[in-house]
ROMARSE-391672 format. One record per residue (C-alpha): z, x, y; residue in one letter; residue number from 1. Coordinates in steps of 0.1 Angstrom, whole numbers, plus 2048, in hexadecimal, padded with zeros to 3 digits. Layout:
BEGIN
<pt><z>Z</z><x>X</x><y>Y</y><r>A</r><k>NUM</k></pt>
...
***
This chain:
BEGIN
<pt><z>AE1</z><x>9C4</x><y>744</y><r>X</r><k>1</k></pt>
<pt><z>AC5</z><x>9D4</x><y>755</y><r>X</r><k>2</k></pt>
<pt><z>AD6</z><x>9CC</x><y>772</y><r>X</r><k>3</k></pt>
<pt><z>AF6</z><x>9E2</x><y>76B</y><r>X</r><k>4</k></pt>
<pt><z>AE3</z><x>9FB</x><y>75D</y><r>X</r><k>5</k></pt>
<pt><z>ACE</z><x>A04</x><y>77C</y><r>X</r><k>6</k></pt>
<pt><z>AF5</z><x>A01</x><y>78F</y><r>X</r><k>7</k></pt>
<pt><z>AFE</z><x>A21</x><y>778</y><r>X</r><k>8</k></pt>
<pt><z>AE2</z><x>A30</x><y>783</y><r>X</r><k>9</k></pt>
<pt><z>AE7</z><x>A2D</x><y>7A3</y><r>X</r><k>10</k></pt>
<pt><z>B0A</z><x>A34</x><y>79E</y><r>X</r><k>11</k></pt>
<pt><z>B09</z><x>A55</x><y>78A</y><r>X</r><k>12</k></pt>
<pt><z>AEC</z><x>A61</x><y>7A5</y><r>X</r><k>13</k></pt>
<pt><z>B05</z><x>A55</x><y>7BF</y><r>X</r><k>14</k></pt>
<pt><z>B20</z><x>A6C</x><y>7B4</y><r>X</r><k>15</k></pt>
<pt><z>B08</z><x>A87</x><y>7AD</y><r>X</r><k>16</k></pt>
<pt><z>AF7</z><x>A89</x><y>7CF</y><r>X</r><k>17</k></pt>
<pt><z>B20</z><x>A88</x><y>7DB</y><r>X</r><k>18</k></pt>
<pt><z>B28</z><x>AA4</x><y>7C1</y><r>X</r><k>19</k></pt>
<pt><z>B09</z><x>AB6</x><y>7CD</y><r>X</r><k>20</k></pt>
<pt><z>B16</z><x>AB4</x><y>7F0</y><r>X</r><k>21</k></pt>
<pt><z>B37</z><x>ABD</x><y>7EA</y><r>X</r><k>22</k></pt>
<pt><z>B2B</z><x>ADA</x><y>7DA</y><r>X</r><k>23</k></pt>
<pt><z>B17</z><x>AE7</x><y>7F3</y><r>X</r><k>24</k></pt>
<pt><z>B33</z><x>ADE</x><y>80E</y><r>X</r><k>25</k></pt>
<pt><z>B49</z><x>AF4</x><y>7F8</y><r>X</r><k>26</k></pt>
<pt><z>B31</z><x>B12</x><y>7F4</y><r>X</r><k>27</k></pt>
<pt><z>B2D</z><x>B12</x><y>81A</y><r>X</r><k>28</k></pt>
<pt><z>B52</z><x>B15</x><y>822</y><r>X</r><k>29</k></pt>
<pt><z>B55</z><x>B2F</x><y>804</y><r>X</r><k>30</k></pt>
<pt><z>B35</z><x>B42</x><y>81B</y><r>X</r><k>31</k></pt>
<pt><z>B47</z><x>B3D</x><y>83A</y><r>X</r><k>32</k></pt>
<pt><z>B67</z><x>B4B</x><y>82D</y><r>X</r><k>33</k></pt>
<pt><z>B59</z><x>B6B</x><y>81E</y><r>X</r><k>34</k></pt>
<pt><z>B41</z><x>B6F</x><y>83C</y><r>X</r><k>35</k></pt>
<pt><z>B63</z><x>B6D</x><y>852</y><r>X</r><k>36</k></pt>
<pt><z>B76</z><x>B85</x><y>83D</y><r>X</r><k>37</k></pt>
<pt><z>B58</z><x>B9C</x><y>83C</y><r>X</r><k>38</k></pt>
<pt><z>B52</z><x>B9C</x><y>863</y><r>X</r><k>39</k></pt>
<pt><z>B7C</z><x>B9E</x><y>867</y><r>X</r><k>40</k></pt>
<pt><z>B78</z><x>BBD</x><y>84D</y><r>X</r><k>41</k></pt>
<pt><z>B59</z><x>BCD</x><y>863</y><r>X</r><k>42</k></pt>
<pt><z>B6C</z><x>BCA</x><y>886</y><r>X</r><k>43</k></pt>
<pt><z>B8B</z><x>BDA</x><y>874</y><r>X</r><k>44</k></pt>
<pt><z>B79</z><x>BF5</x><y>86E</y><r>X</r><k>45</k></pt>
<pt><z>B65</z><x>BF4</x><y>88E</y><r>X</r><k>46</k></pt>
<pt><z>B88</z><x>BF6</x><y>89B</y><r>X</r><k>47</k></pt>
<pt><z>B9B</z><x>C0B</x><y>88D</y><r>X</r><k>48</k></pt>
<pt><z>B8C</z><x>C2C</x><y>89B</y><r>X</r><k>49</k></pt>
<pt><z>B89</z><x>C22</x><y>8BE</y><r>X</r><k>50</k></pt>
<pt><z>BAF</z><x>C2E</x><y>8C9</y><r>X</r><k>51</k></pt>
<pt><z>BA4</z><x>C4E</x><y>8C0</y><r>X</r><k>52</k></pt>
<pt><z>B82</z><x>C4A</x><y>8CE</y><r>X</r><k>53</k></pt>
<pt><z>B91</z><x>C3E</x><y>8F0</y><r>X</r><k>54</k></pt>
<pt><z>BA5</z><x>C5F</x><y>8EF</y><r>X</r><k>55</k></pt>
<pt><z>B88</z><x>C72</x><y>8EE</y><r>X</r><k>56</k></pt>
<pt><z>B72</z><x>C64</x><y>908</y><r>X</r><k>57</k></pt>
<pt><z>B95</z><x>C5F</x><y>91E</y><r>X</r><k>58</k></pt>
<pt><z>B95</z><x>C85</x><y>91D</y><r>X</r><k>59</k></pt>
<pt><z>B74</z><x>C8A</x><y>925</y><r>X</r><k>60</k></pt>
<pt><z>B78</z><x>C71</x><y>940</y><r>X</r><k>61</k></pt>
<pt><z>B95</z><x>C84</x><y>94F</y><r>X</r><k>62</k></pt>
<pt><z>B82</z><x>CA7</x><y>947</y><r>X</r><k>63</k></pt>
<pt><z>B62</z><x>C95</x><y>964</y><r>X</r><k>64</k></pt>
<pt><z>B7E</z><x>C89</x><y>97A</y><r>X</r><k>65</k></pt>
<pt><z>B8A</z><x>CAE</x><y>978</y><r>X</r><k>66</k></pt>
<pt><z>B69</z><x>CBC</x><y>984</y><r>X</r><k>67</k></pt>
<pt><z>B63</z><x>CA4</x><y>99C</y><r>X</r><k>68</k></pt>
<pt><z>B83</z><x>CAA</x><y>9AE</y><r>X</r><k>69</k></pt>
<pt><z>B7A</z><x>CD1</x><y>9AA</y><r>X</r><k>70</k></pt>
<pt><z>B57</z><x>CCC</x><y>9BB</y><r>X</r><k>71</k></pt>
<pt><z>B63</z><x>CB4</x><y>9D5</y><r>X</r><k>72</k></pt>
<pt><z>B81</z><x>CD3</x><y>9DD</y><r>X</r><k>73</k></pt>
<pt><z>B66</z><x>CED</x><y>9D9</y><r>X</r><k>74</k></pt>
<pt><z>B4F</z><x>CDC</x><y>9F0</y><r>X</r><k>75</k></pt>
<pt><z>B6D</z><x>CD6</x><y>A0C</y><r>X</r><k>76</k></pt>
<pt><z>B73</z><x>D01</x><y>A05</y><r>X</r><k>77</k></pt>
<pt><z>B53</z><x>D02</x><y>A0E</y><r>X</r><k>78</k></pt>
<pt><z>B52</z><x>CEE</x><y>A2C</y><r>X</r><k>79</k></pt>
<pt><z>B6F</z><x>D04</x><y>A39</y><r>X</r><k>80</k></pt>
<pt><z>B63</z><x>D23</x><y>A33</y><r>X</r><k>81</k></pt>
<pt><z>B64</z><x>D3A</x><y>A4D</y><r>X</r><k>82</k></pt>
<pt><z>B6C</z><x>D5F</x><y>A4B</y><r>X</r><k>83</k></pt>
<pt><z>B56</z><x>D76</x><y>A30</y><r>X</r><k>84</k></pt>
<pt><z>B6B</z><x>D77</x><y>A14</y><r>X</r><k>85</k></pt>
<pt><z>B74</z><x>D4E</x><y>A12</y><r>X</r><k>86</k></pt>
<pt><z>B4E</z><x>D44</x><y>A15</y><r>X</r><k>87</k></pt>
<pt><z>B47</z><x>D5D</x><y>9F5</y><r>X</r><k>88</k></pt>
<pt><z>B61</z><x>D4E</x><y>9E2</y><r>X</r><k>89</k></pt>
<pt><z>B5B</z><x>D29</x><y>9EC</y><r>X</r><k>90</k></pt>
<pt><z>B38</z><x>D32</x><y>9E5</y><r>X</r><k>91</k></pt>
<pt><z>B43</z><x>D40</x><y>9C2</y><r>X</r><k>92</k></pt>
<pt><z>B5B</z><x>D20</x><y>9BF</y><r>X</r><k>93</k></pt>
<pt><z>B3F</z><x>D04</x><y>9C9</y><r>X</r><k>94</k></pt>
<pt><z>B24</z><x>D14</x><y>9B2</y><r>X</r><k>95</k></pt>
<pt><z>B3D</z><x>D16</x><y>992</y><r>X</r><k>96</k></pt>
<pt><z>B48</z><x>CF0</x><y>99A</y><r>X</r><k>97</k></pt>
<pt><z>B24</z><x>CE5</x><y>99F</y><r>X</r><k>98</k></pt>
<pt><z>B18</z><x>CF4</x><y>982</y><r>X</r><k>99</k></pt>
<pt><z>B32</z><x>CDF</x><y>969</y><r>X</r><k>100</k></pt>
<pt><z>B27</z><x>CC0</x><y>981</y><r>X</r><k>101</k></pt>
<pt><z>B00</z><x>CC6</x><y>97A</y><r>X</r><k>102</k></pt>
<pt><z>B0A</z><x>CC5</x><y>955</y><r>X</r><k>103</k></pt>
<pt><z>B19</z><x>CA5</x><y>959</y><r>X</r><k>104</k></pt>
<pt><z>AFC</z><x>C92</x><y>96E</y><r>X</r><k>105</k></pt>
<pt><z>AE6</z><x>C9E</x><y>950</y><r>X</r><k>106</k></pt>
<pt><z>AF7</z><x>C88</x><y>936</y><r>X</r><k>107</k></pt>
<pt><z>AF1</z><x>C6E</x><y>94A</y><r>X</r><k>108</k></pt>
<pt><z>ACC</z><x>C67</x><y>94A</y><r>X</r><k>109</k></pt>
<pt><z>ACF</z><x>C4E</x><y>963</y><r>X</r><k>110</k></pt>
<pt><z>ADD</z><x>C5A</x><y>97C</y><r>X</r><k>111</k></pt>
<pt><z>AC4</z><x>C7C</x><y>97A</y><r>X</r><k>112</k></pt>
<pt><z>AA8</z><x>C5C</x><y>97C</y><r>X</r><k>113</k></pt>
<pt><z>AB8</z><x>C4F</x><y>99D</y><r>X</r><k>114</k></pt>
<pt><z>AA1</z><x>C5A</x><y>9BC</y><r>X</r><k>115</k></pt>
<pt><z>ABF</z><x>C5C</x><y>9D0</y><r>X</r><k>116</k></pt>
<pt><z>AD1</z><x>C72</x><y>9BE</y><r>X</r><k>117</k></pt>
<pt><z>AB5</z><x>C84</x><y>9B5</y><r>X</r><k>118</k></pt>
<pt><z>AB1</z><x>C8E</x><y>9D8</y><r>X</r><k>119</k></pt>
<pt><z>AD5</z><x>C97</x><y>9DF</y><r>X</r><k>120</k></pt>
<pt><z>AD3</z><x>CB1</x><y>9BB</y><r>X</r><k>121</k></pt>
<pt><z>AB2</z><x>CBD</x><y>9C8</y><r>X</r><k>122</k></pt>
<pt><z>AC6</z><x>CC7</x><y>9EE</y><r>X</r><k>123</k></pt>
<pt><z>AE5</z><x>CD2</x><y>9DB</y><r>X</r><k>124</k></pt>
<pt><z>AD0</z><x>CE8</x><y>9C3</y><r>X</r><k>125</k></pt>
<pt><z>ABB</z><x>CFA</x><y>9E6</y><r>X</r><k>126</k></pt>
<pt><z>ADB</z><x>CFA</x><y>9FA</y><r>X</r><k>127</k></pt>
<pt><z>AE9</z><x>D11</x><y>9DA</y><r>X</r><k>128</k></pt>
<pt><z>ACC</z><x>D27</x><y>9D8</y><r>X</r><k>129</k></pt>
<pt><z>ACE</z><x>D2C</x><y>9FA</y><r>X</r><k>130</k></pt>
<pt><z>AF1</z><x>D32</x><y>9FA</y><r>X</r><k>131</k></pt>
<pt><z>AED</z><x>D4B</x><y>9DF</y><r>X</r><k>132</k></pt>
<pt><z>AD5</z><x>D5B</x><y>9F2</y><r>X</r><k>133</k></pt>
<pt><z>AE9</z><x>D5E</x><y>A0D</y><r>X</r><k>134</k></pt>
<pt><z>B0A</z><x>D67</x><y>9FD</y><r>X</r><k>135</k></pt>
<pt><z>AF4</z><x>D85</x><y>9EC</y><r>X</r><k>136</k></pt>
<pt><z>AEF</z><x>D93</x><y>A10</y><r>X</r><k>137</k></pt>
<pt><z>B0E</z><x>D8D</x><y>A20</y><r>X</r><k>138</k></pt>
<pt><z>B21</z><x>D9E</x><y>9FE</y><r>X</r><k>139</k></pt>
<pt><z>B0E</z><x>DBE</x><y>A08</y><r>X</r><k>140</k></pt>
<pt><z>B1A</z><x>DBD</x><y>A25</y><r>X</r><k>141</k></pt>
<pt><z>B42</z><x>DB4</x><y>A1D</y><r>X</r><k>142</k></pt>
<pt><z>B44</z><x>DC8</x><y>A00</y><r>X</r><k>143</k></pt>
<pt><z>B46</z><x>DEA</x><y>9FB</y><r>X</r><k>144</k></pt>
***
């Protein structure tokens, strides 16, 4: 008798510990499933705006790759230049196109950190003022 009692014990703990572990098995894939649907819910809405957002920075994008062009034709006006009145108004041209380039290297901290191109704004920048300077004097002379 003792015998069979001890086998119910055993039994009835047996099914317990498997109760136990079916429990926790089930609680897991319950955590697993709302952890899923949450992260699915999150990159929804991660992903909803970025159409838009692409849209934006796309214009942007194309707004630099319209300056750039400008600069590199400004620069290439400048390199032609000849007579009086076309090296004032490349002049004019380069500084207006540099300017909205200079405003663009600032955003990116980088690239003002990079020796190299460091050194090439720092030549730009007295090539200008020298420019300038010279574009005052030959102006009084040109113009009326």
């Amino acid at each position: 008798m003792e015998l069979v009692i001890v086998a119910v014990i055993a039994l009835v703990g047996l099914f317990s510990l498997a109760w136990i572990a079916e429990r926790r098995r089930r609680r897991k894939r319950e955590a697993v499933r709302a952890g899923t649907a949450q992260l699915a819910t999150a990159l929804r809405r991660a992903a909803a705006p970025i159409p838009e957002l692409l849209d934006s920075v796309g214009d942007y994008a194309a707004y630099e790759r319209a300056v750039f062009a400008e600069v590199r034709a400004a620069a290439e006006d400048a390199q032609r230049a000849s007579a009086p009145e076309e090296a004032v108004g490349a002049h004019d041209r380069l500084l207006a196109a540099l300017g909205d380039l200079f405003a663009i290297i600032e955003v990116y901290p980088d690239l003002v950190a990079d020796d190299a191109t460091a050194t090439r704004l720092r030549t730009v920048e007295n090539a200008l003022a020298d420019a300038s300077h010279r574009r005052a004097e030959l102006t009084s002379f040109v113009r009326p």
